[in-house]
VMD Tcl script that draws the C-alpha trace (Angstrom):
set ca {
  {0.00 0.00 0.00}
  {1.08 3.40 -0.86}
  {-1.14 5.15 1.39}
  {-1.88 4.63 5.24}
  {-4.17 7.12 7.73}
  {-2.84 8.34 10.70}
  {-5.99 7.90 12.82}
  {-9.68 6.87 12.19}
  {-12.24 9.29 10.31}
  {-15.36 7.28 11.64}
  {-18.79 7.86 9.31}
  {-16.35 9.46 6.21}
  {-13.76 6.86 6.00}
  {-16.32 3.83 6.18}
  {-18.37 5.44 3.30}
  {-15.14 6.16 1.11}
  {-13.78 3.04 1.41}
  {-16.94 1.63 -0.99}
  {-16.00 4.55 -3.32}
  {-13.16 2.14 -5.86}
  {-10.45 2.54 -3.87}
  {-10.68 6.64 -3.28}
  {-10.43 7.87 0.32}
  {-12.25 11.05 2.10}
  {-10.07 13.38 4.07}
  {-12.78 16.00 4.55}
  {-16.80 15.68 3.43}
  {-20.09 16.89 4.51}
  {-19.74 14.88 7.26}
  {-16.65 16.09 8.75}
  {-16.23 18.26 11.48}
  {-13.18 19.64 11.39}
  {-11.19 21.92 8.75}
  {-8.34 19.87 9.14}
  {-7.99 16.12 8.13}
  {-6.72 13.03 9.57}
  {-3.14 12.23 8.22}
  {-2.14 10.43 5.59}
  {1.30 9.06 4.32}
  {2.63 8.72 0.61}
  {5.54 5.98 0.59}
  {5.88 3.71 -2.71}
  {3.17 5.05 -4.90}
  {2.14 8.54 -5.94}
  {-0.94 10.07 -4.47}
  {-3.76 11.28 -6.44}
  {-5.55 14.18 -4.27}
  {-9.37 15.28 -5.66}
  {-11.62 18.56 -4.74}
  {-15.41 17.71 -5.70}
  {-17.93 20.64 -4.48}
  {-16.41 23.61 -4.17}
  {-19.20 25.28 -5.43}
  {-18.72 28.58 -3.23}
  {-15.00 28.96 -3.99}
  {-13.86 26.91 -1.38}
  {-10.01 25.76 -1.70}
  {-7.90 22.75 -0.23}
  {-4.41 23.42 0.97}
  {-1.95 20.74 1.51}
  {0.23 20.84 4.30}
  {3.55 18.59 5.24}
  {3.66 17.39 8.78}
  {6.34 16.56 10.57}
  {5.63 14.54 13.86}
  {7.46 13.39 17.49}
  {7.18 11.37 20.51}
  {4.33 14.37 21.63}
  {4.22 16.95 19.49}
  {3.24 17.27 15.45}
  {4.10 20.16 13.80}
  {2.38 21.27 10.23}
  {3.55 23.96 7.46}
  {2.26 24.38 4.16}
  {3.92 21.44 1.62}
  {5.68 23.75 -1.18}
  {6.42 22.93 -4.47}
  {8.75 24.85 -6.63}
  {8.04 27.66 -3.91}
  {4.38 27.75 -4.14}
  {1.98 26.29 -1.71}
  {-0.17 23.35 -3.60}
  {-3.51 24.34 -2.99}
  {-6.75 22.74 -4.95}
  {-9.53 24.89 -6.45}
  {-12.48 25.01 -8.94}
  {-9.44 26.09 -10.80}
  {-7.28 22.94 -9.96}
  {-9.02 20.07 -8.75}
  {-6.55 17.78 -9.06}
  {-2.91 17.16 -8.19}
  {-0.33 14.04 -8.20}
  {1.45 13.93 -4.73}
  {4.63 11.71 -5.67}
  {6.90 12.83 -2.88}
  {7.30 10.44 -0.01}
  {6.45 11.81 3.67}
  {3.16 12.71 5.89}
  {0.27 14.73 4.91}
  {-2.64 16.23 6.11}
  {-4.95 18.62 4.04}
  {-7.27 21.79 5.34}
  {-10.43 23.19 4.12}
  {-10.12 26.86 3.45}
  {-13.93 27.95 3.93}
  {-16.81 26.77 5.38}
  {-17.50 22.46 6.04}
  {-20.65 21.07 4.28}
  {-20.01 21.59 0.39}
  {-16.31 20.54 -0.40}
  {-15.32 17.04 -0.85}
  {-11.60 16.15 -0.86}
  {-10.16 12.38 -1.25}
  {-7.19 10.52 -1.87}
  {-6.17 7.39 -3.89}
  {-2.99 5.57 -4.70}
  {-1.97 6.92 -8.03}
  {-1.50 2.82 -9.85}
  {1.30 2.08 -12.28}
  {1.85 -0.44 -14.96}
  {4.68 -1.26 -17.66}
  {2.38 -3.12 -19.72}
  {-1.53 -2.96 -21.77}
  {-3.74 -4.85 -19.63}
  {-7.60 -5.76 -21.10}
  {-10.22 -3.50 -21.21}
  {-12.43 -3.84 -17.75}
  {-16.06 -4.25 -18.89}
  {-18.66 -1.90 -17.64}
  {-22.44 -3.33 -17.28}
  {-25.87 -2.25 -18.27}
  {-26.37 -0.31 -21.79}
  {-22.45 -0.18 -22.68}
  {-21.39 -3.64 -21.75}
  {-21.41 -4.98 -24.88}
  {-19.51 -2.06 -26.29}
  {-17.37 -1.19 -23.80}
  {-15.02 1.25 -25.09}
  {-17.65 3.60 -26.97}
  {-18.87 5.91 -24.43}
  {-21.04 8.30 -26.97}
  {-22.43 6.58 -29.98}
  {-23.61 9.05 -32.22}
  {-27.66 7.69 -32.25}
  {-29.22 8.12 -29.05}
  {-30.08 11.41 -27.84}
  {-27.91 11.83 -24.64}
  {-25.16 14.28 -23.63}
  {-23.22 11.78 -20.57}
  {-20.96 9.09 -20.74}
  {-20.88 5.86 -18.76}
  {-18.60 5.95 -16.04}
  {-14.90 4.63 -16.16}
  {-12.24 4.25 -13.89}
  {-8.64 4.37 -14.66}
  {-6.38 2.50 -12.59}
  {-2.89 1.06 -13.77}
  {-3.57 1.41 -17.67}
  {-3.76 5.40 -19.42}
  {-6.96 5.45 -21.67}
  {-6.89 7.96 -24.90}
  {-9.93 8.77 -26.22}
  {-10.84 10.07 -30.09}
  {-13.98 12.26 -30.59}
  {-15.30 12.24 -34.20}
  {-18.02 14.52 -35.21}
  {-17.78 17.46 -33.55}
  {-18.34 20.90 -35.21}
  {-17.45 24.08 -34.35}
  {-18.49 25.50 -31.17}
  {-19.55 21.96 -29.55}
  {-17.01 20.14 -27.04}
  {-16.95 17.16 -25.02}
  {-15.84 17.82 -21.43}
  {-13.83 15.43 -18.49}
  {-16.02 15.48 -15.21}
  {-14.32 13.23 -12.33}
  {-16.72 11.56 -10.33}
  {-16.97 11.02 -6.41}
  {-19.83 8.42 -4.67}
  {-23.25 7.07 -5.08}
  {-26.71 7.86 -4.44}
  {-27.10 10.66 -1.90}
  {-23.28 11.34 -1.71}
  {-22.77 11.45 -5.93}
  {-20.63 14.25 -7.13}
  {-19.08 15.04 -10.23}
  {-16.64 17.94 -11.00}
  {-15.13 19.34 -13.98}
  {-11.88 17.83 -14.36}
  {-9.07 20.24 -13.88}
  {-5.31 19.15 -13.77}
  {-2.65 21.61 -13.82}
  {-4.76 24.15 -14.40}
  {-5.83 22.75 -17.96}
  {-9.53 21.07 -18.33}
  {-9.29 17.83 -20.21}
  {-11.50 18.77 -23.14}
  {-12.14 17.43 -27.19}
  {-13.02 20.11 -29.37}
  {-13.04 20.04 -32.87}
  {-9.54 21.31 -33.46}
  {-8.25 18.50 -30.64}
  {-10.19 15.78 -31.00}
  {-8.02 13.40 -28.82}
  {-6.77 13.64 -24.79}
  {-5.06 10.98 -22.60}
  {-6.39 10.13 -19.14}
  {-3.44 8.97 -16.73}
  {-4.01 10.12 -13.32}
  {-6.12 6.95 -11.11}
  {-10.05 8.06 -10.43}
  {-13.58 7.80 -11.85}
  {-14.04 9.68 -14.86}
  {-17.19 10.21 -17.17}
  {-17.69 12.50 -20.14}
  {-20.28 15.26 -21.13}
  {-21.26 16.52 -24.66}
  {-21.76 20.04 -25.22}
  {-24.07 20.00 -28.45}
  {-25.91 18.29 -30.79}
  {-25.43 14.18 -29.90}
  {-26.37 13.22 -32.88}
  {-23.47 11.81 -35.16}
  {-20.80 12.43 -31.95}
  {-18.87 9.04 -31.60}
  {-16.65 8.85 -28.81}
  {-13.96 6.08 -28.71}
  {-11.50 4.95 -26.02}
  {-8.88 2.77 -25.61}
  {-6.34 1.37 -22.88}
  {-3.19 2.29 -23.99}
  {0.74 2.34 -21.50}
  {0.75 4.82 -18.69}
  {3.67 7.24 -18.50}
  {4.30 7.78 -14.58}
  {6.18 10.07 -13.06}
  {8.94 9.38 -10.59}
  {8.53 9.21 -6.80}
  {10.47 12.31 -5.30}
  {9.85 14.46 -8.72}
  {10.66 18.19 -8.21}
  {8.59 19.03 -11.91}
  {6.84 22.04 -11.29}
  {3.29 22.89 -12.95}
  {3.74 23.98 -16.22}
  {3.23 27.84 -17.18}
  {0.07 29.42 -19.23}
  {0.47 28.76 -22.93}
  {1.56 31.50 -24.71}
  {-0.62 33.57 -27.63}
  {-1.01 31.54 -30.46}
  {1.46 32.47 -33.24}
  {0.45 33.44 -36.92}
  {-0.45 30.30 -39.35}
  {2.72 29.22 -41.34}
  {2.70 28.19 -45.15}
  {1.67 24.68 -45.81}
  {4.16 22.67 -45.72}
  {4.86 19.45 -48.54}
  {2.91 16.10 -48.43}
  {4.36 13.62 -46.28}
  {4.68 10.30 -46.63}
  {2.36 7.37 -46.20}
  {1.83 6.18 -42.52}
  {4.03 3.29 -41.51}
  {1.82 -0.35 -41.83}
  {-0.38 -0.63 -38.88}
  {-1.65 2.60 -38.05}
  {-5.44 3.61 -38.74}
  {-6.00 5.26 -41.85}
  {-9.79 4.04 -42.38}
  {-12.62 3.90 -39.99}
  {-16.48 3.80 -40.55}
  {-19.68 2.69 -38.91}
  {-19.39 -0.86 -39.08}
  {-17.02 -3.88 -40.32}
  {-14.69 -2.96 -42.99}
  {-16.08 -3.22 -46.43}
  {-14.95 -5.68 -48.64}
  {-12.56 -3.26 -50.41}
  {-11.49 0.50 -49.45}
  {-10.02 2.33 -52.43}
  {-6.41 3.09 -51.34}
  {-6.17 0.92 -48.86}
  {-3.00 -2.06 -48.15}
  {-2.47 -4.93 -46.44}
  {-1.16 -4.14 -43.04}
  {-3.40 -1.30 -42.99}
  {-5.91 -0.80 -39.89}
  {-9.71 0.15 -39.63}
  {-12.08 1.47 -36.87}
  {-15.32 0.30 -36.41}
  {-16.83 3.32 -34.68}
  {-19.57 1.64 -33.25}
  {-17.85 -0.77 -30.93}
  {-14.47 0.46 -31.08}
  {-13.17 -2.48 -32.32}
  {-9.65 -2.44 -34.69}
  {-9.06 -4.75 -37.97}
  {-5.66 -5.52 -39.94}
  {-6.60 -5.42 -43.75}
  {-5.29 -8.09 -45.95}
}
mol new
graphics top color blue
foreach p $ca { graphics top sphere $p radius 0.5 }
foreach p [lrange $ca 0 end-1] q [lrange $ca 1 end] { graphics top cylinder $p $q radius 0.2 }
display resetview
């Protein structure tokens, strides 16, 4: 285990712990500002803000701890406290040593948890969700029926990329990370690094590698918006990193000239997809080429 408490959390803990592995440190339920501890030893640790609908904010704090006596200051990285928001709800804790997190504003709204951040040098098979999806697992907006939301997925020790096809102008399909059930269900835009993970026309693909529950929502017509995903190698990043948050992009630069033609794709990446099995014969197409069915996800080699 990556991750250890320092001392029981009584109702919060026992309804995280049903929650796929996430943790609470502070919920409606809580009654303090200041959470239990927690340690981070040979995994990363993924901390979440769900709720801060009245611009509450989560600061992290390092704590160091004797025979009587703990002692807490606020954890810095690259000389700037790490602090969640609305604005950044999410942040990879990958250096080893104890933890606690407080609420900065009022209990009742903010939810904050913690998971072990999973790892894995290898593609592992797709987890099957049930009900509507289960048959199609990887195709979490189909293009026919008239709904806006995803299923829910959860990445664990496998990255996921995901292709949106469809969209026009204007429309965009955003990342919301999801907290509970029932009662208790929350779901948040997803904000990492201050960047929201989104598909637009002009970027029509994202990677999700950081460990939670994830679902997507449509902004704009559903009809003829496919979106595909697919478990691909997770790129981790070291325990003990210093990397800072990267800065603002700068303004976008004027459009260059076209540049030549390039060459043909190297045999085995997808050039051809459509809305069902491959047809019989695709003008242009070569053995060792690869086509996407769009409606289950599912990849063939041409011959």
């Amino acid at each position: 285990m990556g991750v250890r408490t320092g001392r029981p959390v009584g109702r919060a803990l026992a309804k995280a712990r049903q929650d796929s592995g996430s943790r609470v440190l502070i919920d409606q339920y809580s009654t303090s500002k200041y959470s239990p501890y927690f340690e981070v030893r040979d995994l990363p640790v993924v901390l979440q803000l769900f709720g801060a609908t009245n611009g509450e904010q989560i600061r992290l704090l390092a704590v160091h701890t004797g025979a009587v006596y703990a002692v807490a200051q606020p954890f810095l990285l690259k000389g700037k406290p790490v602090v969640l928001s609305q604005e950044n709800s999410s942040v990879v804790l990958s250096t080893s040593g104890r933890y606690r997190v407080e609420l900065l504003g009022e209990l009742g709204n903010a939810v904050c948890t913690y998971r072990p951040q999973q790892t894995a040098d290898r593609v592992r098979d797709i987890e099957q969700p049930s009900g509507a999806q289960a048959n199609r697992p990887n195709l979490f907006l189909d293009g026919k029926t008239p709904r806006n939301k995803s299923h829910i997925i959860e990445v664990q020790d496998v990255a996921w990329v995901f292709n949106a096809y469809g969209l026009q102008p204007g429309e965009y399909i955003e990342t919301l990370a999801v907290y509970g059930s029932g009662p208790d269900y929350r779901e948040e835009l997803y904000i990492h690094n201050g960047s929201a993970k989104e598909l637009t026309a002009e970027r029509n693909a994202i990677s999700l590698d950081v460990s939670g529950r994830y679902r997507f929502k449509l902004v704009g017509d559903p009809e003829g918006k496919v979106l595909v995903g697919n478990p691909t190698i997770l790129s981790t990043v070291a325990e003990g990193s210093t990397e800072g948050v990267p800065g603002p992009a700068g303004p976008r630069g004027p459009q260059g000239e076209p540049g030549p033609q390039g060459e043909r794709g190297a045999d085995g990446q997808i050039r051809f997809t459509g809305m069902g099995p491959p047809p019989t014969a695709i003008v242009g197409a070569r053995p060792g080429d690869t086509y996407m069915d769009l409606t289950t996800g599912d990849v063939y080699k041409l011959t």
